[in-house]
mmJSON file of the N, C-alpha and C atoms, coordinates in Angstrom:
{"data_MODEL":{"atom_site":{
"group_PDB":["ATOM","ATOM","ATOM","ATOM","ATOM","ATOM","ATOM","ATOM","ATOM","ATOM","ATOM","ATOM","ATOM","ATOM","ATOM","ATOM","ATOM","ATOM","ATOM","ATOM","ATOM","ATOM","ATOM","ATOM","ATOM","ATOM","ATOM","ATOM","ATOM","ATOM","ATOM","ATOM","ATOM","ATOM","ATOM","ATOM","ATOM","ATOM","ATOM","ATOM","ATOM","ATOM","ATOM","ATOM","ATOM","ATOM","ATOM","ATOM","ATOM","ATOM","ATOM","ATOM","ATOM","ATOM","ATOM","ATOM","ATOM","ATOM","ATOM","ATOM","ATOM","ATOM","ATOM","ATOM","ATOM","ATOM","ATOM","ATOM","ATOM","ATOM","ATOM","ATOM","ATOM","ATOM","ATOM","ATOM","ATOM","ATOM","ATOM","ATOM","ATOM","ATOM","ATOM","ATOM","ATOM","ATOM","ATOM","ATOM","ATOM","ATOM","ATOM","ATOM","ATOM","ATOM","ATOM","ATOM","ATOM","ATOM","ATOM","ATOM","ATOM","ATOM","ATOM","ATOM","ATOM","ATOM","ATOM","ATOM","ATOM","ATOM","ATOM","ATOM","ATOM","ATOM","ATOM","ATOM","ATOM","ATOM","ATOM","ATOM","ATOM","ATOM","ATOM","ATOM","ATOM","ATOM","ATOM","ATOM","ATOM","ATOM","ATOM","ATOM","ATOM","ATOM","ATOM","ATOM","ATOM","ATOM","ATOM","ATOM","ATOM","ATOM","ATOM","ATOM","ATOM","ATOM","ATOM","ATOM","ATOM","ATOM","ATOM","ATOM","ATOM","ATOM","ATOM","ATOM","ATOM","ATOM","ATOM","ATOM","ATOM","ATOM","ATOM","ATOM","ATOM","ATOM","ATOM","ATOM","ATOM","ATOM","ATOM","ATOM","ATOM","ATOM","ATOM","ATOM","ATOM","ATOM","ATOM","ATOM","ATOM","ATOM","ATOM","ATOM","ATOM","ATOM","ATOM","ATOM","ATOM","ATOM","ATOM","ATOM","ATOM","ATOM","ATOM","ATOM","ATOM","ATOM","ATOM","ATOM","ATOM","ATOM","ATOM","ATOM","ATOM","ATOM","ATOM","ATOM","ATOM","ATOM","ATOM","ATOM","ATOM","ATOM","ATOM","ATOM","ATOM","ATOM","ATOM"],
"id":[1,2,3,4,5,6,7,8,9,10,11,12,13,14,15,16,17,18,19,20,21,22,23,24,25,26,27,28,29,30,31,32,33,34,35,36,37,38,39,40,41,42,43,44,45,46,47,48,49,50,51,52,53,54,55,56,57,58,59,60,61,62,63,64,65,66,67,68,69,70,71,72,73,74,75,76,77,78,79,80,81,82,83,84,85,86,87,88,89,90,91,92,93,94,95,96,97,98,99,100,101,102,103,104,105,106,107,108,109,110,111,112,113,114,115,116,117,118,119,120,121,122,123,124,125,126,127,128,129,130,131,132,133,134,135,136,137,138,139,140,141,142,143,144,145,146,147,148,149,150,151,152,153,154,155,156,157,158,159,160,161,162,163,164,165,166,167,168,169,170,171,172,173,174,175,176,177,178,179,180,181,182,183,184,185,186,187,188,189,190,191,192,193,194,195,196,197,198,199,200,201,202,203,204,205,206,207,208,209,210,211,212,213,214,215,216,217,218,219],
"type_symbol":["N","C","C","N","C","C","N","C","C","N","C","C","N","C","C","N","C","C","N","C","C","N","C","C","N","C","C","N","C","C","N","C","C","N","C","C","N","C","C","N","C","C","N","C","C","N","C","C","N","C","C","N","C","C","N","C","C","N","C","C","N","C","C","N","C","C","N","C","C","N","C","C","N","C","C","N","C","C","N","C","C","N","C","C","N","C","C","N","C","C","N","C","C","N","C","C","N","C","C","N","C","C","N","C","C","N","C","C","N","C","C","N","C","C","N","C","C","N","C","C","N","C","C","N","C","C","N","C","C","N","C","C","N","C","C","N","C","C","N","C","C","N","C","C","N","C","C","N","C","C","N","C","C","N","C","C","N","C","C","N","C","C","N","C","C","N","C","C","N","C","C","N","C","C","N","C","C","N","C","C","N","C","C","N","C","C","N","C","C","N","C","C","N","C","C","N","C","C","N","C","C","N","C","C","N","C","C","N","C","C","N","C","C","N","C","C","N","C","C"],
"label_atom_id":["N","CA","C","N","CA","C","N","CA","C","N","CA","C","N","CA","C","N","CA","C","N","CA","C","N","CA","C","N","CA","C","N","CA","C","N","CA","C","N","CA","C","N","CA","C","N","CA","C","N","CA","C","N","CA","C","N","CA","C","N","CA","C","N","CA","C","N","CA","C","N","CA","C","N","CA","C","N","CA","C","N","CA","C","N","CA","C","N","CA","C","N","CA","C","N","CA","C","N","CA","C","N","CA","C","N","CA","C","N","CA","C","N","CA","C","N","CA","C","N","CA","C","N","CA","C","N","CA","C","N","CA","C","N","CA","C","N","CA","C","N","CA","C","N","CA","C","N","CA","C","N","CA","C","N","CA","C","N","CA","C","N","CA","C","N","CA","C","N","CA","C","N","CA","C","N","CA","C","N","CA","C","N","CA","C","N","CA","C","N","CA","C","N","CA","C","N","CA","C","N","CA","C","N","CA","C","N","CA","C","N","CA","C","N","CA","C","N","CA","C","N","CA","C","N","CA","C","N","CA","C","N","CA","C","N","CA","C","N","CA","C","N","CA","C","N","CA","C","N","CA","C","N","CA","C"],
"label_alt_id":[null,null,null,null,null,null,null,null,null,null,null,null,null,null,null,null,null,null,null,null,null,null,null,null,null,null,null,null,null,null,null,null,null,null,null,null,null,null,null,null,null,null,null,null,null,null,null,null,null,null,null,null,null,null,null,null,null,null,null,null,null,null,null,null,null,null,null,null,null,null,null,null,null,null,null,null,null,null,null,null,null,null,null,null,null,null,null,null,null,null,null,null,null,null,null,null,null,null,null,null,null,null,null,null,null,null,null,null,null,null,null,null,null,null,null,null,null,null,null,null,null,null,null,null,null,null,null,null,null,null,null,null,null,null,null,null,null,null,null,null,null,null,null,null,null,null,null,null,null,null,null,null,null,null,null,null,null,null,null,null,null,null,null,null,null,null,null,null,null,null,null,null,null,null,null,null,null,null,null,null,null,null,null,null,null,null,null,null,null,null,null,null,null,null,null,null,null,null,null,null,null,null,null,null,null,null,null,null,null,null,null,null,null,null,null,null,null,null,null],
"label_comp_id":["UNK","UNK","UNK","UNK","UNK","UNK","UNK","UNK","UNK","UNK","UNK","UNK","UNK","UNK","UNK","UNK","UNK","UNK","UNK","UNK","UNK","UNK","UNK","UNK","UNK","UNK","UNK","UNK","UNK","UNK","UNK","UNK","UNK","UNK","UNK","UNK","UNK","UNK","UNK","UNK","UNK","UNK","UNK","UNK","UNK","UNK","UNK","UNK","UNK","UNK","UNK","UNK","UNK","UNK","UNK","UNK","UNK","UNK","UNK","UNK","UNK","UNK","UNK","UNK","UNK","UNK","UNK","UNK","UNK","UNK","UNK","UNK","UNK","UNK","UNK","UNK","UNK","UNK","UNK","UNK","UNK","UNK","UNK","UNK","UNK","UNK","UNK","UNK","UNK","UNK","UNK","UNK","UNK","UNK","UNK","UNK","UNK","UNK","UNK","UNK","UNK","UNK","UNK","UNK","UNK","UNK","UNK","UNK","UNK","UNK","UNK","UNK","UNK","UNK","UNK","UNK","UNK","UNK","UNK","UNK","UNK","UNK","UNK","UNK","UNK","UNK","UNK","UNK","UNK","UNK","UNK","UNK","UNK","UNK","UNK","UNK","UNK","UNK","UNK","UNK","UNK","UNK","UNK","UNK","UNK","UNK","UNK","UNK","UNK","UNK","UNK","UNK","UNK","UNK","UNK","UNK","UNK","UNK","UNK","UNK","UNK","UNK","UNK","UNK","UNK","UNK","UNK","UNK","UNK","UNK","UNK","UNK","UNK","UNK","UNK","UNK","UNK","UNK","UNK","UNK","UNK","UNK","UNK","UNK","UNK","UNK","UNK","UNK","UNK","UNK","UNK","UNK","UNK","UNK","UNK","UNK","UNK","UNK","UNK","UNK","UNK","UNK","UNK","UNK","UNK","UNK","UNK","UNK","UNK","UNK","UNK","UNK","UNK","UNK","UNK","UNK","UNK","UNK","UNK"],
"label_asym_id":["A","A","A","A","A","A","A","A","A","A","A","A","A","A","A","A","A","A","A","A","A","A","A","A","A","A","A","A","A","A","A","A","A","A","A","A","A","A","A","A","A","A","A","A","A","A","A","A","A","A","A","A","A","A","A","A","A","A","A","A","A","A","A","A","A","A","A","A","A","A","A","A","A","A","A","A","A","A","A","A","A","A","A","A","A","A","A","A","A","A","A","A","A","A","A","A","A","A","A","A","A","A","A","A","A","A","A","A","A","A","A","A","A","A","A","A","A","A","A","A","A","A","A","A","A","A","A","A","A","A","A","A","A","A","A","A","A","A","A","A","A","A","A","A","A","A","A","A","A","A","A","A","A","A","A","A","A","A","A","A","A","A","A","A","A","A","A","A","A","A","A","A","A","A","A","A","A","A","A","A","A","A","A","A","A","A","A","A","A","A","A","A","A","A","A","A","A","A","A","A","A","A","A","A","A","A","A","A","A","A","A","A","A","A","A","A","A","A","A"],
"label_entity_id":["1","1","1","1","1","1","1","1","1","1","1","1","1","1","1","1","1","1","1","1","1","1","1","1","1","1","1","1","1","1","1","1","1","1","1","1","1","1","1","1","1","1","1","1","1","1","1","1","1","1","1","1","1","1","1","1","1","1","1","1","1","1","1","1","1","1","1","1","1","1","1","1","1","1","1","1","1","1","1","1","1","1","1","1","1","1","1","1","1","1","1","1","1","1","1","1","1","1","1","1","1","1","1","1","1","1","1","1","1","1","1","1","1","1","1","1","1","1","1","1","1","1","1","1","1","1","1","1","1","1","1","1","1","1","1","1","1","1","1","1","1","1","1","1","1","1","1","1","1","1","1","1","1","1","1","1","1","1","1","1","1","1","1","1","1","1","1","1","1","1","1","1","1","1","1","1","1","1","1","1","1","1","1","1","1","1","1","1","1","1","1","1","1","1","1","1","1","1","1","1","1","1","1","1","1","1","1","1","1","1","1","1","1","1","1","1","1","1","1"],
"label_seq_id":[1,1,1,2,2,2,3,3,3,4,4,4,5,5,5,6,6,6,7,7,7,8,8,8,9,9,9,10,10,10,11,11,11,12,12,12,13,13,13,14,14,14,15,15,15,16,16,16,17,17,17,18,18,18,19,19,19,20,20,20,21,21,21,22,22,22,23,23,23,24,24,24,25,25,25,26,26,26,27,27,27,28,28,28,29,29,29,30,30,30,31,31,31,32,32,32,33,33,33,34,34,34,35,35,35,36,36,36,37,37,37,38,38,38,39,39,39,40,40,40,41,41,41,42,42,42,43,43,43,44,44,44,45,45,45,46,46,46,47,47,47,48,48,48,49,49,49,50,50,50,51,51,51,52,52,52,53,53,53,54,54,54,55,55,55,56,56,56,57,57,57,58,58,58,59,59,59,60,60,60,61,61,61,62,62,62,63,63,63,64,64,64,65,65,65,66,66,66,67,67,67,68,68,68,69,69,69,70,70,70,71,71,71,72,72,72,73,73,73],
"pdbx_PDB_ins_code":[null,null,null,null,null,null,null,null,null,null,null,null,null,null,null,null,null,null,null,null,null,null,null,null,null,null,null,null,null,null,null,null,null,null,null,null,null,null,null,null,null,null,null,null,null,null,null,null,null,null,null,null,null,null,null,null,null,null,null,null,null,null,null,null,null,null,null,null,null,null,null,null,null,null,null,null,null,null,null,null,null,null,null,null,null,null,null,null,null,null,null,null,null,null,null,null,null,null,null,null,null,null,null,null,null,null,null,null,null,null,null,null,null,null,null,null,null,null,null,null,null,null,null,null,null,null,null,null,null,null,null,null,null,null,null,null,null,null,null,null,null,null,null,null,null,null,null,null,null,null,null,null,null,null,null,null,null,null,null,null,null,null,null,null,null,null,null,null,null,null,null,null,null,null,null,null,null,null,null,null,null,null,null,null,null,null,null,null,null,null,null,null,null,null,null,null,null,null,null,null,null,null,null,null,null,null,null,null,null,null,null,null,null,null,null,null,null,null,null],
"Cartn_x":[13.999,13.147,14.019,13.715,14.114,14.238,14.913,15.634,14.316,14.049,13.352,13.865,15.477,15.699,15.881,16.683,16.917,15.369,14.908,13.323,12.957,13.352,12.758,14.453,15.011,15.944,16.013,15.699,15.31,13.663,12.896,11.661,11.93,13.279,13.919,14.898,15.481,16.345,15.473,14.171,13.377,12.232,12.71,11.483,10.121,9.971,8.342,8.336,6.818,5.741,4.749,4.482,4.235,4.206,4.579,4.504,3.211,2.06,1.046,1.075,1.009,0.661,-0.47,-1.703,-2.973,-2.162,-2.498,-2.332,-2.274,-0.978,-0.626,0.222,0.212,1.442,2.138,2.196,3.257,3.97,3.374,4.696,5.591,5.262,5.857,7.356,8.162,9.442,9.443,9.238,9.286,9.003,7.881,7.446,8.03,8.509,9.854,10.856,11.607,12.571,12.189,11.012,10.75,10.848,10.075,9.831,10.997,12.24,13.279,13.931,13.548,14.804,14.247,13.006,12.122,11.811,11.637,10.698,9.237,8.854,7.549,6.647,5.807,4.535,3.002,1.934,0.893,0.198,-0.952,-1.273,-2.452,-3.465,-5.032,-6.122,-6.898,-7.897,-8.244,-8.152,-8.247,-7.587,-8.131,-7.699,-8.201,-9.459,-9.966,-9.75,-9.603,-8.606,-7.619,-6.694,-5.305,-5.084,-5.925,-6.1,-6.346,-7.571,-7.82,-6.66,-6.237,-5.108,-3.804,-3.954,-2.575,-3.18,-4.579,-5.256,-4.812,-5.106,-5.404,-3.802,-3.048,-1.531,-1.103,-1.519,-0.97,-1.471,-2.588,-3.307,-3.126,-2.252,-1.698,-0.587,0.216,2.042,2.42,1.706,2.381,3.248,3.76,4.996,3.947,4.564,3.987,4.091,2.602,2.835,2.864,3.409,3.185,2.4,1.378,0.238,1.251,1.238,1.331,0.202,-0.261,-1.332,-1.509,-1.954,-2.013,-2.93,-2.148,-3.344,-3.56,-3.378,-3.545,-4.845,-6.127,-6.725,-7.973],
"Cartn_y":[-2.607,-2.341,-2.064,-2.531,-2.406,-0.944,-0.413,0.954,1.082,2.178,2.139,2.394,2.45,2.373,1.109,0.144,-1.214,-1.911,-1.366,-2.175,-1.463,-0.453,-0.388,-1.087,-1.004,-1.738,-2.772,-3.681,-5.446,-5.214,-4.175,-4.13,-4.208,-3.431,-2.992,-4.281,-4.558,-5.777,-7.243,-7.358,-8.707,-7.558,-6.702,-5.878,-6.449,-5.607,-5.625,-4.541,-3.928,-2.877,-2.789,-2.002,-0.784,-0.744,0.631,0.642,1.234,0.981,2.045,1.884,3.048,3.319,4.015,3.205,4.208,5.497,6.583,7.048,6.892,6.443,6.413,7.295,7.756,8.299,7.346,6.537,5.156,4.788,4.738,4.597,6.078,6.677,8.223,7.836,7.157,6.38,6.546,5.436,4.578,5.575,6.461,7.123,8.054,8.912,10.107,9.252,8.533,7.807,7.717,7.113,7.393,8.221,9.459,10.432,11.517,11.375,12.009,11.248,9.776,9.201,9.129,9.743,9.636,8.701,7.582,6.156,6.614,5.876,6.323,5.475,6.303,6.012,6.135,5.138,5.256,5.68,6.398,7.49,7.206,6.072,5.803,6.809,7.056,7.754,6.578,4.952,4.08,2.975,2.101,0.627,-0.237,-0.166,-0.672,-0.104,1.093,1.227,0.979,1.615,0.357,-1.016,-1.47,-3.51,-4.089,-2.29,-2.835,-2.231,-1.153,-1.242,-2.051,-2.765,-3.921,-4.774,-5.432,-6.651,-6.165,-5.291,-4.863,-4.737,-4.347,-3.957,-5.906,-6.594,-7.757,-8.688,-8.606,-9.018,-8.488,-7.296,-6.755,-7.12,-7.342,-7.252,-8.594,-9.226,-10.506,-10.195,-8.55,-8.23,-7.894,-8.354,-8.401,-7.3,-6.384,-5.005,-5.269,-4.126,-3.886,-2.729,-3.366,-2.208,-1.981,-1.123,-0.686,0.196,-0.308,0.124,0.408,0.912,0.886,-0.467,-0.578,-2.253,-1.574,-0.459,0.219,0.895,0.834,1.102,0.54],
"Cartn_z":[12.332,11.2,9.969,9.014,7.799,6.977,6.179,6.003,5.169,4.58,3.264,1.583,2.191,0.776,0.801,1.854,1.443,1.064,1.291,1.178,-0.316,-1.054,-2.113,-3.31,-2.67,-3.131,-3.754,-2.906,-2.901,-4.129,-3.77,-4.786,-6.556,-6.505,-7.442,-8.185,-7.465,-7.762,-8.017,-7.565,-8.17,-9.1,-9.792,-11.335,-10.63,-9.473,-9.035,-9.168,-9.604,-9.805,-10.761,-10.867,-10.469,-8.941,-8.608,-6.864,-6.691,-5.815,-5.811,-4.536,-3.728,-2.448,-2.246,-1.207,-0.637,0.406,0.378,1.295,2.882,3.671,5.013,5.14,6.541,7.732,7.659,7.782,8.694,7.107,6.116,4.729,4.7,5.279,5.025,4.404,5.135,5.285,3.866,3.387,2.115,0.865,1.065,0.058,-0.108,0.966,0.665,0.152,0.406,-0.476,-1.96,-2.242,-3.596,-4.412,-3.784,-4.377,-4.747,-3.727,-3.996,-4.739,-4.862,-6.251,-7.156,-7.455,-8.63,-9.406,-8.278,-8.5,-8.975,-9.992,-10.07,-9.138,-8.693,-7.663,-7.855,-8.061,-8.242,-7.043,-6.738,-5.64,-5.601,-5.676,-6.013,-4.315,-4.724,-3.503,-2.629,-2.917,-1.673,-1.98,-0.894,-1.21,-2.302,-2.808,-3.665,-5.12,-5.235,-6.56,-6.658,-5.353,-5.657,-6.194,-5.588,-5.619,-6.91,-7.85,-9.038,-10.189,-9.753,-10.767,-10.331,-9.551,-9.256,-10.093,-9.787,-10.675,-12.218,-12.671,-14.147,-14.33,-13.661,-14.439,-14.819,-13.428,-13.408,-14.537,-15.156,-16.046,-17.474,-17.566,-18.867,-18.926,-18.345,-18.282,-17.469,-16.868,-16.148,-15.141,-15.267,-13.871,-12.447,-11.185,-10.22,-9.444,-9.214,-8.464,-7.241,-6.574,-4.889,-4.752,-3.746,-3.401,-2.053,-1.117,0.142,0.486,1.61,2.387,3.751,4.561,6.209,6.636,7.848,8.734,10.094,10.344,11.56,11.885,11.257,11.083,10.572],
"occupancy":[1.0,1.0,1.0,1.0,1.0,1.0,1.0,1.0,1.0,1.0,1.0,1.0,1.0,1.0,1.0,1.0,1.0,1.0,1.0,1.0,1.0,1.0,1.0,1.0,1.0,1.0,1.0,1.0,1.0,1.0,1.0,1.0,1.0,1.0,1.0,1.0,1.0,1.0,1.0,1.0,1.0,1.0,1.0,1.0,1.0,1.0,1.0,1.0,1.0,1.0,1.0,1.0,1.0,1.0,1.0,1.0,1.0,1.0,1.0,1.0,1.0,1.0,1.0,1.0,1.0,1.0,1.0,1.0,1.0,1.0,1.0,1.0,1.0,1.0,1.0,1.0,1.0,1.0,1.0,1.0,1.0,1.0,1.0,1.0,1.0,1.0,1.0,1.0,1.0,1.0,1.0,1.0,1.0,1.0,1.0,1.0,1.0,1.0,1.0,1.0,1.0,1.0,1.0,1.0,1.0,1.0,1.0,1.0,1.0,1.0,1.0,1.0,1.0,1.0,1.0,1.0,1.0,1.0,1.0,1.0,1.0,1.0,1.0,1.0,1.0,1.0,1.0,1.0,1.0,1.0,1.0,1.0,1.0,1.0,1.0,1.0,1.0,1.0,1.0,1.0,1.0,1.0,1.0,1.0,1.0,1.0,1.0,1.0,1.0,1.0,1.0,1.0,1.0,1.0,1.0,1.0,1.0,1.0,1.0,1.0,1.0,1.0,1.0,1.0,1.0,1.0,1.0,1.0,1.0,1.0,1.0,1.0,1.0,1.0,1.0,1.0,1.0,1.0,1.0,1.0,1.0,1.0,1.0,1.0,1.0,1.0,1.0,1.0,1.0,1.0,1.0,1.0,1.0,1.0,1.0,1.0,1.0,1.0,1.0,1.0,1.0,1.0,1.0,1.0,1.0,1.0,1.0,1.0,1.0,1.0,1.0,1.0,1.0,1.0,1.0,1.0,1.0,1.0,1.0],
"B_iso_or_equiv":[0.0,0.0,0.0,0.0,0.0,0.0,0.0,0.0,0.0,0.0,0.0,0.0,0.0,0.0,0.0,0.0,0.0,0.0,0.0,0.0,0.0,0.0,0.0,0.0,0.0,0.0,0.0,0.0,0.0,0.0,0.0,0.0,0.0,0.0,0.0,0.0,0.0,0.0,0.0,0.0,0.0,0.0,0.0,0.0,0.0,0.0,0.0,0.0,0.0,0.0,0.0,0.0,0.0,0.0,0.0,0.0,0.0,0.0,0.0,0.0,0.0,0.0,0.0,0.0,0.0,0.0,0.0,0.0,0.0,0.0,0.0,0.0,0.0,0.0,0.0,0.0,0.0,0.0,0.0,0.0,0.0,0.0,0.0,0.0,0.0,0.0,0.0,0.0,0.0,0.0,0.0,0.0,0.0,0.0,0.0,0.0,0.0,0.0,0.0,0.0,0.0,0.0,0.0,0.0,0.0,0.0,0.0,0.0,0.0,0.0,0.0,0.0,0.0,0.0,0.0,0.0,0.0,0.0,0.0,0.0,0.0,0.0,0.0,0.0,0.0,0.0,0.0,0.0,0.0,0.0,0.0,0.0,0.0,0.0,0.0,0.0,0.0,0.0,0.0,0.0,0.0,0.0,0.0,0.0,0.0,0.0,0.0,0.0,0.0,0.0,0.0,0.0,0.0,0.0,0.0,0.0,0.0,0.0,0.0,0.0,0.0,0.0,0.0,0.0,0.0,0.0,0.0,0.0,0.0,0.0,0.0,0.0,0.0,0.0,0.0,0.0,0.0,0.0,0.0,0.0,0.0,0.0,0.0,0.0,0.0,0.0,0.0,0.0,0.0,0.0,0.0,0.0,0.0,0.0,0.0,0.0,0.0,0.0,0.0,0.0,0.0,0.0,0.0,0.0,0.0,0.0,0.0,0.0,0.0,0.0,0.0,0.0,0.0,0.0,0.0,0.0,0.0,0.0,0.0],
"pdbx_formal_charge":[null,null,null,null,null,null,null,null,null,null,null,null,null,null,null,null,null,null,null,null,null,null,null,null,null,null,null,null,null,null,null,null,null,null,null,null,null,null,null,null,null,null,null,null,null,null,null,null,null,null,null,null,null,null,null,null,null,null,null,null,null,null,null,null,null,null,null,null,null,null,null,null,null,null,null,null,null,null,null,null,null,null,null,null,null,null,null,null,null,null,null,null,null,null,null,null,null,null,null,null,null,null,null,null,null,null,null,null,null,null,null,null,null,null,null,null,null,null,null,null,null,null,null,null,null,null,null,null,null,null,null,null,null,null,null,null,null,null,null,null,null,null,null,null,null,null,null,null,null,null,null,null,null,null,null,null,null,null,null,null,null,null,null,null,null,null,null,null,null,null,null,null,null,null,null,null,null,null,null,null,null,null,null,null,null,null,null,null,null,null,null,null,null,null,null,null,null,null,null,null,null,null,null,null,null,null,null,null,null,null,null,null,null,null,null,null,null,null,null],
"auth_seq_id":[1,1,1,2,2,2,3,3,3,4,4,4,5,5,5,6,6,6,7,7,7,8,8,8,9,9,9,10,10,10,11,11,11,12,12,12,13,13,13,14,14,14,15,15,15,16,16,16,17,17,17,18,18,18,19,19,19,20,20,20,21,21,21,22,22,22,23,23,23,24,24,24,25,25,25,26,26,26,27,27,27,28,28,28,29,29,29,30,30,30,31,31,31,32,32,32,33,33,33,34,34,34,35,35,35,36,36,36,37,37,37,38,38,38,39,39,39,40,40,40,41,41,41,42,42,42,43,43,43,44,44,44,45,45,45,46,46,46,47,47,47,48,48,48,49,49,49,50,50,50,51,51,51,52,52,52,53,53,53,54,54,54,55,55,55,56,56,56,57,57,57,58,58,58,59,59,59,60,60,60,61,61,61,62,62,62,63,63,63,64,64,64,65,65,65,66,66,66,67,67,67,68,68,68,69,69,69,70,70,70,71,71,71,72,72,72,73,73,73],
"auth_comp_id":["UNK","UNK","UNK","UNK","UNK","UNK","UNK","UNK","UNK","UNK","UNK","UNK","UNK","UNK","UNK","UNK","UNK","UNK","UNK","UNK","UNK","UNK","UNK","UNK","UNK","UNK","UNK","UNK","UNK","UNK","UNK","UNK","UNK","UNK","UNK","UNK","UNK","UNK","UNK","UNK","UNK","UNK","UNK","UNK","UNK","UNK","UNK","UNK","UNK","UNK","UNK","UNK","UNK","UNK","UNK","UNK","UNK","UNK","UNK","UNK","UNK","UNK","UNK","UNK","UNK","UNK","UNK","UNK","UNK","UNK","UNK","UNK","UNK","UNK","UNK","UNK","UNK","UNK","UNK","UNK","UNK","UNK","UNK","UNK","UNK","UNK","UNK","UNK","UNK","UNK","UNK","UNK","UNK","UNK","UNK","UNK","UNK","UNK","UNK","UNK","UNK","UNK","UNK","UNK","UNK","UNK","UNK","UNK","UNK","UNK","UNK","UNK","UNK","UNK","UNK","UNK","UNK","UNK","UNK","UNK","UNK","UNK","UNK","UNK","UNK","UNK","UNK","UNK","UNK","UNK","UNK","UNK","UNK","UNK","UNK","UNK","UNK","UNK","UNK","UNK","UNK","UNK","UNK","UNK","UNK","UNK","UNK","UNK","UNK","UNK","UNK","UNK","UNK","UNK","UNK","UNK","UNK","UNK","UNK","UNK","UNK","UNK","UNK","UNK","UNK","UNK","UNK","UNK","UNK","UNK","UNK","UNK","UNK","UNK","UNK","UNK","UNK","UNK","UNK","UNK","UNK","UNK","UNK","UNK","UNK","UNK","UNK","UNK","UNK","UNK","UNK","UNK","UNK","UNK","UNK","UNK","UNK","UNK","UNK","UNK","UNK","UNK","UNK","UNK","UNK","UNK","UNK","UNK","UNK","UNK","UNK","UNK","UNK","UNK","UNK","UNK","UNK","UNK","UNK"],
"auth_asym_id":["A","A","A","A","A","A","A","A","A","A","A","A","A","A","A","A","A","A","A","A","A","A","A","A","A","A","A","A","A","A","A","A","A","A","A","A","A","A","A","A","A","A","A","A","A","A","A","A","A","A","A","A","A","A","A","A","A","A","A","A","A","A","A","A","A","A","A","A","A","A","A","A","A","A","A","A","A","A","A","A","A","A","A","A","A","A","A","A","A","A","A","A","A","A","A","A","A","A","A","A","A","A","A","A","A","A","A","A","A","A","A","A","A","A","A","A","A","A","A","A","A","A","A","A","A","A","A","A","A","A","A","A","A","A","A","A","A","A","A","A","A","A","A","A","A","A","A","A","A","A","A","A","A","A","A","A","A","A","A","A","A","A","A","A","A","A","A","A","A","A","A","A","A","A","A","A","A","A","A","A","A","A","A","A","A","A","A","A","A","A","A","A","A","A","A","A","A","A","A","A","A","A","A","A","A","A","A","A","A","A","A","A","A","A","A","A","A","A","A"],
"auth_atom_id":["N","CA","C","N","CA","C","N","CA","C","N","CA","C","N","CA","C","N","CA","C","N","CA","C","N","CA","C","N","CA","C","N","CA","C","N","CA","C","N","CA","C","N","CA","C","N","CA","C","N","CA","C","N","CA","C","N","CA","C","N","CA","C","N","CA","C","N","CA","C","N","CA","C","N","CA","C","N","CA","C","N","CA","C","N","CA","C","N","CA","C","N","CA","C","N","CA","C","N","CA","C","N","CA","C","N","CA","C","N","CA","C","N","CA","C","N","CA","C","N","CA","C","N","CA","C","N","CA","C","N","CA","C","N","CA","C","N","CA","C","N","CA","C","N","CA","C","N","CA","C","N","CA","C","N","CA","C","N","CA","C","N","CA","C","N","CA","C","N","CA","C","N","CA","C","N","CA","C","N","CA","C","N","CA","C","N","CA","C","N","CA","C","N","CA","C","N","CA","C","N","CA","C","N","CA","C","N","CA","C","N","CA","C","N","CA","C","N","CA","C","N","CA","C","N","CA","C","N","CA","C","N","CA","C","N","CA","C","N","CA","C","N","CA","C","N","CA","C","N","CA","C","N","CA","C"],
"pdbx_PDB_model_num":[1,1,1,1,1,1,1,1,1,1,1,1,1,1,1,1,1,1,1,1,1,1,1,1,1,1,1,1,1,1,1,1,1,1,1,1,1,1,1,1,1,1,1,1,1,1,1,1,1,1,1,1,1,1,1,1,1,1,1,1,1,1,1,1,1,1,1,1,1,1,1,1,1,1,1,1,1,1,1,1,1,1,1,1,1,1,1,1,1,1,1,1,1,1,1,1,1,1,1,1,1,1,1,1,1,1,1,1,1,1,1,1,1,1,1,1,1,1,1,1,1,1,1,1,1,1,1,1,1,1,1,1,1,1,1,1,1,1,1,1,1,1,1,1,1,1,1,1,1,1,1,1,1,1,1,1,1,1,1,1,1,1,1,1,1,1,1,1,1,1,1,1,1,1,1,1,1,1,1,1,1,1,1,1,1,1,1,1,1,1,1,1,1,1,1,1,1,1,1,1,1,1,1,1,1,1,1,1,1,1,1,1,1,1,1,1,1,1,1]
}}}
């Protein structure tokens, strides 16, 4: 499995975001990494606000966000 800094790494190195993550256990990884390098992180209450502020950032700015979400469920 892939590290989570190398994975926000590579996020970093092709200027993708905004990052917004729905709330999971299973990103725990990824999101403590963030939060201690003081990546900024969007925090929406579900999936469907996430999706719409990815649509709406992508539709203002042309730069391409990453939602992260759970599929375990």
């Amino acid at each position: 499995m892939i590290e989570a800094k190398d994975f926000v790494k590579e996020l970093m190195k092709n200027n993708l975001g905004p990052l917004i993550e729905v709330p999971c256990s299973l990103l725990s990884p990824i999101i403590n990494f963030m939060l201690e390098k003081g990546i900024p992180l969007e925090t929406p209450a579900n999936e469907a606000i996430g999706m719409g502020l990815a649509a709406g950032h992508y539709l203002a700015t042309g730069k391409i966000p990453v939602v992260m979400m759970q599929n375990s469920g």
